[in-house]
C-alpha positions in Angstrom: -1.5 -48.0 12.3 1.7 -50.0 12.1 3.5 -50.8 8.7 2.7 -54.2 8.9 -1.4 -53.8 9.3 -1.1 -50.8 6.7 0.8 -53.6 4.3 -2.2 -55.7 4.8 -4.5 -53.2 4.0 -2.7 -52.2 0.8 -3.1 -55.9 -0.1 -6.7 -56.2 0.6 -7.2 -52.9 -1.7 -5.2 -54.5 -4.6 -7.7 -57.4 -4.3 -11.1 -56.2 -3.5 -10.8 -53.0 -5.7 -7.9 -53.2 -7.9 -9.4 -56.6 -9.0 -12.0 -56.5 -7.4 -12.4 -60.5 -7.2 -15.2 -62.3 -7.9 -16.3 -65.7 -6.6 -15.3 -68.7 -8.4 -12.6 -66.8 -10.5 -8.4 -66.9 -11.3 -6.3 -64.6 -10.8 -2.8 -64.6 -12.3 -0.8 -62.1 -10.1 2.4 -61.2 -11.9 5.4 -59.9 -9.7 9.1 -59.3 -9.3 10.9 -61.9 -6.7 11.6 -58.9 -4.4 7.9 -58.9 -3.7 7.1 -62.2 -2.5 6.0 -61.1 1.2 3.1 -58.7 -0.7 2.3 -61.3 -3.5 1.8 -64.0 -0.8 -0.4 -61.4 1.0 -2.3 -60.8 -1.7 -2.9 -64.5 -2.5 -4.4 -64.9 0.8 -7.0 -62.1 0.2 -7.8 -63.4 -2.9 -9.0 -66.4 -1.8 -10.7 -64.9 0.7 -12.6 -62.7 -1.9 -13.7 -66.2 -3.1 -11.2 -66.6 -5.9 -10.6 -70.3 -7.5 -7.5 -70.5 -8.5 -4.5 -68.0 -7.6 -1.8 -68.2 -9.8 1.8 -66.9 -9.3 4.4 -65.6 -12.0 8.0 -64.6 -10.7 10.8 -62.7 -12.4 14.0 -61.7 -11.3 15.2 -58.5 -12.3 18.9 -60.1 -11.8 18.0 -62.6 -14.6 16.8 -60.2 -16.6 19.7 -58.2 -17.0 22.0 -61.2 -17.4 19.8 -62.7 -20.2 19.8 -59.7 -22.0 23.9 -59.3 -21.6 24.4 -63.3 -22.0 21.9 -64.7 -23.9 22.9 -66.0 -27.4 21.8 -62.8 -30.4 19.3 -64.8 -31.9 17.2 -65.2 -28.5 16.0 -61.9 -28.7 13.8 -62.3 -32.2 11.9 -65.2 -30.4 9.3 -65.7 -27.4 7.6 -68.2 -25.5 4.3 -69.6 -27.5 3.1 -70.8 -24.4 4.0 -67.6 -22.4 1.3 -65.8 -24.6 -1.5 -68.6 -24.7 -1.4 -69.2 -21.0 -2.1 -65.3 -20.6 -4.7 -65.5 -23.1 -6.8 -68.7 -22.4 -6.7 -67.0 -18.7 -8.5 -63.7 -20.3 -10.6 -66.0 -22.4 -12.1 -67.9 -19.5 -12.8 -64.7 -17.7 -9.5 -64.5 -15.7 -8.2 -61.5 -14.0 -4.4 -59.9 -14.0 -2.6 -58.4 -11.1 1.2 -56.8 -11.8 2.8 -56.1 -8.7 6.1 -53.8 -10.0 9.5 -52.8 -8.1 11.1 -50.5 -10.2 14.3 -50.3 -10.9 14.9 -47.5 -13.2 18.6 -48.4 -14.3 17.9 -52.3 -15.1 19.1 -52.4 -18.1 21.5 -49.7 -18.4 24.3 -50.5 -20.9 22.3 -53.3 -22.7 22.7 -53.8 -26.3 19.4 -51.2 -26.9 19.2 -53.8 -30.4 18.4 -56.7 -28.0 16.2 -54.8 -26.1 14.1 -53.5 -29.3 14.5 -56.4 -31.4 12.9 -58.4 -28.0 10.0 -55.4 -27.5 9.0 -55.9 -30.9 9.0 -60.1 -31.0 7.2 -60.0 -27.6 4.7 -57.2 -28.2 3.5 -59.1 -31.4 2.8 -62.8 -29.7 1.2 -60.9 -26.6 -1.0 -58.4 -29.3 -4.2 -61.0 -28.5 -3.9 -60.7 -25.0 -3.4 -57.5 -24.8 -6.7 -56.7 -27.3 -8.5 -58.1 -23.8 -6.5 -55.3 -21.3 -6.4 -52.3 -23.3 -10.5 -53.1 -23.9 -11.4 -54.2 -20.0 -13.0 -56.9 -21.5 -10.5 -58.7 -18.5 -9.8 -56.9 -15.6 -6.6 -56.0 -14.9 -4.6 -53.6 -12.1 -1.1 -52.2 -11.0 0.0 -51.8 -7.6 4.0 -51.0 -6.4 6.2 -52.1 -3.6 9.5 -50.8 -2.9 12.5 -53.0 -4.0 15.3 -52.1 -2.5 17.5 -50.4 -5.4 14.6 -48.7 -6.4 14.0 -47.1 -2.6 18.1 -46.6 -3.2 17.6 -44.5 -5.8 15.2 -42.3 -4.7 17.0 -42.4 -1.0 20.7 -42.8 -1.5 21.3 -41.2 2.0 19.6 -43.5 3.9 20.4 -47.0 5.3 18.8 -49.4 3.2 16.1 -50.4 5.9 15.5 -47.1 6.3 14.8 -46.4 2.7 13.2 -49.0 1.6 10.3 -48.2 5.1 10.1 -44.6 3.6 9.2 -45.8 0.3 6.6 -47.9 1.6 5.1 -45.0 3.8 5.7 -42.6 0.5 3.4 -45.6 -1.5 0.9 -46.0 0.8 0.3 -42.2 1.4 -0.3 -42.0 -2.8 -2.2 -45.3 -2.6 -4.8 -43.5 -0.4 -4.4 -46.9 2.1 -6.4 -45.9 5.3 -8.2 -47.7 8.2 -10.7 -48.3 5.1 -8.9 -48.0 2.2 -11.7 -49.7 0.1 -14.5 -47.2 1.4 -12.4 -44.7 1.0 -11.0 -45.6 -3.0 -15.6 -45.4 -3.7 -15.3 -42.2 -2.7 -12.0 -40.7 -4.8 -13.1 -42.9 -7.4 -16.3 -41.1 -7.4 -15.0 -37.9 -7.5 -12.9 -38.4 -10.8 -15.7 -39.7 -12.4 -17.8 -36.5 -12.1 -14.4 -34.8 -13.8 -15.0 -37.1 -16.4 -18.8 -36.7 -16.9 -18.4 -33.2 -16.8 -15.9 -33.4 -20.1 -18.0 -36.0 -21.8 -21.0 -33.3 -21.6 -18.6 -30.8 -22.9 -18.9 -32.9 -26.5 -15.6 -31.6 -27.0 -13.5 -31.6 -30.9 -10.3 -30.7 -29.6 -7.6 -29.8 -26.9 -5.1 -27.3 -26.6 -2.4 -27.4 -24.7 0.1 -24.6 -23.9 2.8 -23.7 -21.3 6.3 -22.0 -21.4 7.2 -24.9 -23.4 4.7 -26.9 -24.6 2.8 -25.7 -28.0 -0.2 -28.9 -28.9 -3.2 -29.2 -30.3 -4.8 -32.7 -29.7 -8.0 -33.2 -32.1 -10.4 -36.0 -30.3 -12.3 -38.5 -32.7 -15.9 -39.2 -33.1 -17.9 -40.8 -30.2 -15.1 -39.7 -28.0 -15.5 -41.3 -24.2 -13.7 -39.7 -21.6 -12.8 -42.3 -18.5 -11.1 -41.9 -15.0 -11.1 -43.5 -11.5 -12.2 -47.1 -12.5 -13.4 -49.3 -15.4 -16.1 -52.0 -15.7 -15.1 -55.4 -17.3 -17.1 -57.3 -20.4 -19.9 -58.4 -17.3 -20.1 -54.8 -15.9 -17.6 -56.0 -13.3 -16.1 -52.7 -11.4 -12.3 -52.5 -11.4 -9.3 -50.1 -10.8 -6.7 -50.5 -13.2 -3.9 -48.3 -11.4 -3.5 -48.1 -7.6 -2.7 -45.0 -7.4 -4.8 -43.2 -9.9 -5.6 -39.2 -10.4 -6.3 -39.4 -13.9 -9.2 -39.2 -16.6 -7.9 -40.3 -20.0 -9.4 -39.7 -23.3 -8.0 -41.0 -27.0 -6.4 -38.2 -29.3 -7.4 -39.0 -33.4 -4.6 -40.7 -34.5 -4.0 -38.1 -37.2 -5.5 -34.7 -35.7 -2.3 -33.9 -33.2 0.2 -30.7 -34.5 3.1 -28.9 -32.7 5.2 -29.7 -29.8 5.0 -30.7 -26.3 8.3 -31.2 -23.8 8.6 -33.7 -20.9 8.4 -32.5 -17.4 9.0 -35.7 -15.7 11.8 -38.3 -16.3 10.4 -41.9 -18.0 11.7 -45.1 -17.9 11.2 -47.4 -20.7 12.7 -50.8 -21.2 15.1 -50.6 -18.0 16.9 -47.3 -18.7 15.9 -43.4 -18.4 14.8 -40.6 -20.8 15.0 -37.6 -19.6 15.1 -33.9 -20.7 13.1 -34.2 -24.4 10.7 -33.1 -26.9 8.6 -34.5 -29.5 7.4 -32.8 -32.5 3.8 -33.6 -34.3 2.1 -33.2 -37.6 -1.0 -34.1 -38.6 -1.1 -36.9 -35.9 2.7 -38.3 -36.8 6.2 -37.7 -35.3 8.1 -35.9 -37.1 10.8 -34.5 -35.0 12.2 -35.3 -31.1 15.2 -34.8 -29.1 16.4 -36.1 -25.5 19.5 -35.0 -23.3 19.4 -38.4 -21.5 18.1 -41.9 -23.2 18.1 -40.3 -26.7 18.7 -44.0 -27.9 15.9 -45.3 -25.4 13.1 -42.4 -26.9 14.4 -43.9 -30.9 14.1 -47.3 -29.9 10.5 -46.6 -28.4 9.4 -44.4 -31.5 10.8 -47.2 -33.8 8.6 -49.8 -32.2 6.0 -49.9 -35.3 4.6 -47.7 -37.1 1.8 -47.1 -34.3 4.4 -45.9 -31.9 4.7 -43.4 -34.1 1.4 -41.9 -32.6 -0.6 -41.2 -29.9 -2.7 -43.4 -28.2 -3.8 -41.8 -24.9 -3.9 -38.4 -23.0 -4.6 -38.2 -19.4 -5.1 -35.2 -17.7 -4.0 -34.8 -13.8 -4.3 -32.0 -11.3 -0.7 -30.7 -10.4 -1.9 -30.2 -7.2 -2.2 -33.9 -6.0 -1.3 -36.4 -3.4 1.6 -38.2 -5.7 2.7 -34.4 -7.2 2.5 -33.1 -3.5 5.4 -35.5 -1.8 7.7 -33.6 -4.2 9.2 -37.1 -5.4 10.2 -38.1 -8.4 9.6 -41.7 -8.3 11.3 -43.0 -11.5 8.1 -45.2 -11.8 5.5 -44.4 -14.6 2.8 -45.8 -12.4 3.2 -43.0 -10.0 5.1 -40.2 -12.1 2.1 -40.3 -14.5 -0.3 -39.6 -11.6 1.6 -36.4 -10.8 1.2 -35.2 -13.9 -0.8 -34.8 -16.9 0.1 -37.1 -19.8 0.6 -38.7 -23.3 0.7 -41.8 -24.3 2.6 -43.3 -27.5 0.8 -46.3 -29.1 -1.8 -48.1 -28.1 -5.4 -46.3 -27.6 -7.7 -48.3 -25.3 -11.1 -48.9 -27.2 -12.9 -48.1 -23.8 -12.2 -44.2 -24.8 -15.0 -44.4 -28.1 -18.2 -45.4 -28.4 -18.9 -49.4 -29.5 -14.9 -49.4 -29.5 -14.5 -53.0 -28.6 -16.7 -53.8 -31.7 -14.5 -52.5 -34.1 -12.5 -54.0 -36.6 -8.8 -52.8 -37.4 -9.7 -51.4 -40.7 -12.8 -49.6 -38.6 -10.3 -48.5 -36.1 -8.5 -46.7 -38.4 -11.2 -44.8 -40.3 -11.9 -43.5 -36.7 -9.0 -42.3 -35.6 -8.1 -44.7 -33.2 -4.5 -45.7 -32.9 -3.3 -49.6 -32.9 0.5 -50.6 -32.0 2.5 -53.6 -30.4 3.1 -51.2 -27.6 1.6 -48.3 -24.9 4.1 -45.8 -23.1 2.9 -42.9 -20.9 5.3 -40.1 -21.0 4.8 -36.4 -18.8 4.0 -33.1 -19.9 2.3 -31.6 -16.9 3.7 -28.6 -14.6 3.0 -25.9 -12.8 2.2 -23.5 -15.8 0.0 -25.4 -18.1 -2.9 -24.5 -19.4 -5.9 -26.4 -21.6 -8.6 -25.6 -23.4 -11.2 -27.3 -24.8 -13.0 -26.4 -28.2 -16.7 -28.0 -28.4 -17.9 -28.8 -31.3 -19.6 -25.6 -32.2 -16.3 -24.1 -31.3 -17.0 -22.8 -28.0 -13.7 -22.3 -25.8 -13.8 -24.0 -22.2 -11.1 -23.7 -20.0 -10.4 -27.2 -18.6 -6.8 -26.7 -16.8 -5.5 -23.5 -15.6 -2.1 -23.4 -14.0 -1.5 -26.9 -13.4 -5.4 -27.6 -12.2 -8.8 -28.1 -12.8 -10.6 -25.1 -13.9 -13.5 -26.5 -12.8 
C-alpha cells in the first residue's frame, strides 16, 4: 500500500477509534501547523463518522519559541480565560479532543527555564477544570504523531530531509499498527491488553516491586485499585483509545506508599528540552532525592511544578519486547518512548484507575491515596533486565515481568 492510502488509513484510525466519533458530536482537533495535510484528513473523516462541528486549533512551534524568548516577563504569570473555557464548555457539552503532535525535542532549548515554569504553572492551574474531564474519560480524548520535519532530522540526521521525514512516517505507522484494516485490527490488540489487565485486577494486588541492575522500588497500590490498558470508555460508555500507539496497562501507585529508587532508561522531553541520564529517589510516596546528567534544570523545574509533582500519579507497565521497543528507535517523543517501555508518571493520577474515582472529592482523593497536581509527565524505567513482582493482599508473591516481559 502506498504512503499516501496508508496516510489515509492512519487518519481514519485517529477518528473511528482514537475518538471514535459519534453522530451529531464536535470535535476540537488540536495540532502543530506542520500538520495541516493530516489534520485536514482527519476533518474529512470526521465528518464522515457523522461529527457536527470539526473544530481546528493551530500552533506554530516557531512562535512558540519566539514568544517565550521575546515576550515581555510578566506574560508568562498570565493565560488566556477564554483559552480554558472554550476547552471546557466543549468537554461540558460532550465534546471530544484530538492532539495531533510533531515533536521537536530541542524547542525550547536555551529558554529562560523561569518563563517556561512560571508559564507551566499559570497554564496548568486555568486548564485544572478541563483537565478533571481528560484525566477521568468523562470526555474522550486521543494522541496520534506525524513527523515534522526537525523532528524526523533528529532522529535521521543522515538523510535528505524528504527522505527522513518518509521513514518516520513508515517508522509511525508500523508502531501505529495501520494496516489494510487498521480499525479491525486496533479490536483485536486492544483486546489482547485488556485480558493483561483483567488478569492483574484478579490478582487483587497491595503492591509492586520493581528491581533491575539499577532500579530498587516498591510501589504500594491503593484501595479499590483498577488496573486499565488498550482503550477507555467515556461518561456514556462510549469506547475510545487515548494513545495511538498504545502497549500499556496503567494502574495508580498510593500517593504515599512508594520507597527507594528507580533510574531512567529512556531520554524525556518535557517543556521543549531533554532530560536524560537520571534518577529519582522516594520515601514514603515523596521525592526526596534526584539527579540528571542532561536537563538537570528541566527534571527541577518539573518536580517544582506543585507540590503534587512531587509524586506519582501513574505506572504503566509495557513488554520490552514490542513493536515501538523492536524498531530500536529512540524517538524523543513520550507518546511513543513510553510505549517501549515500562513507566512512571509524576503528578496527576487519572480517577479511572480506583473504584467510584470520578465521584470523589479532593479531600476524598487524598484519604485514598490518589495523587492531584497541575501537571502529568511519563518518564522510562523499563529495559531489558527488569523484573516485577506483585504482592497480593494476603501477601502471595506473583511474578508479573520477568526480563523485560510478561511473565504471563
Amino acid at each position: 500500500m502506498e504512503l499516501n492510502k496508508r496516510i489515509d488509513k492512519f487518519a481514519e484510525l485517529a477518528i473511528k477509534t482514537g475518538i471514535n466519533v459519534q453522530k451529531g458530536e464536535t470535535l476540537l482537533i488540536r495540532t502543530d501547523i506542520e500538520a495541516f495535510d493530516f489534520a485536514r484528513r482527519c476533518v474529512k473523516e470526521a465528518y464522515k463518522a457523522g461529527a457536527k462541528h470539526v473544530y481546528v486549533e493551530y500552533s506554530d512551534e516557531v512562535l512558540t519559541r519566539e514568544n517565550y524568548l521575546s515576550a515581555p516577563d510578566e506574560a508568562f504569570d498570565e493565560y488566556p480565560e477564554w483559552q480554558s473555557y472554550k476547552y471546557t464548555e466543549i468537554a461540558k457539552n460532550g465534546g471530544s479532543f484530538l492532539s495531533i503532535v510533531s515533536a521537536n525535542p530541542d524547542l525550547l532549548k536555551g529558554v529562560d527555564t523561569d518563563r517556561i515554569s512560571r508559564f507551566q504553572k499559570v497554564s496548568g492551574k486555568y486548564l485544572k477544570e478541563w483537565r478533571s474531564y481528560t484525566l477521568s474519560d468523562k470526555a474522550k480524548w486521543s494522541i496520534v504523531a506525524v513527523p515534522s520535519e526537525t523532528w524526523a532530522k533528529k532522529l535521521y540526521p543522515d538523510l535528505e530531509k524528504y527522505e527522513a521525514i518518509e521513514k518516520l512516517w513508515d517508522e509511525i505507522l508500523y508502531c501505529s499498527r495501520v494496516s489494510e484494516n487498521p480499525v479491525e485490527n486496533w479490536k483485536s490488540h486492544v483486546s489482547n491488553i485488556r485480558n493483561k489487565m483483567d488478569t492483574l485486577n484478579k490478582l487483587d494486588l497491595d503492591r509492586l516491586i520493581y528491581k533491575s541492575s539499577k532500579t530498587d522500588l516498591e510501589i504500594g497500590l491503593p484501595q479499590g485499585h483498577i488496573w486499565q490498558g488498550g482503550s477507555a470508555f467515556d461518561i456514556n460508555g462510549i469506547e475510545f483509545c487515548p494513545n495511538i500507539p498504545t502497549e500499556e496497562v496503567y494502574g495508580m501507585p498510593h500517593k504515599n506508599r512508594v520507597n527507594g529508587i528507580v533510574y531512567s532508561t529512556k531520554p524525556l522531553i518535557f517543556a521543549g528540552n531533554t532530560i536524560d541520564d537520571f534518577w529519582i529517589k522516594f520515601k514514603d510516596g515523596k521525592i526526596i532525592d534526584y539527579k540528571a546528567e542532561t536537563g538537570h534544570e528541566s527534571l527541577k523545574l518539573l518536580i517544582d511544578t506543585d507540590e503534587g509533582s512531587l509524586r506519582l500519579g501513574e505506572m504503566a507497565l509495557v513488554p520490552y519486547n514490542s513493536p515501538i521497543s523492536n524498531t530500536n528507535t529512540i524517538f524523543y517523543s513520550t507518546l511513543f518512548d513510553e510505549n517501549a517501555s515500562c513507566h512512571l508518571a509524576i503528578g496527576a493520577a487519572y480517577s479511572s484507575n480506583i473504584k467510584n474515582g470520578d465521584k470523589l472529592g479532593e479531600d476524598e482523593k487524598d484519604k485514598v491515596g490518589m495523587n492531584s497536581s497541575i501537571t502529568h509527565v511519563d518518564f522510562m524505567i523499563g529495559d531489558s533486565d527488569l523484573n516485577i513482582t506483585g504482592i497480593d493482599k494476603s501477601g502471595k508473591s506473583h511474578e508479573i515481568f520477568k526480563d523485560g516481559n510478561w511473565a504471563f
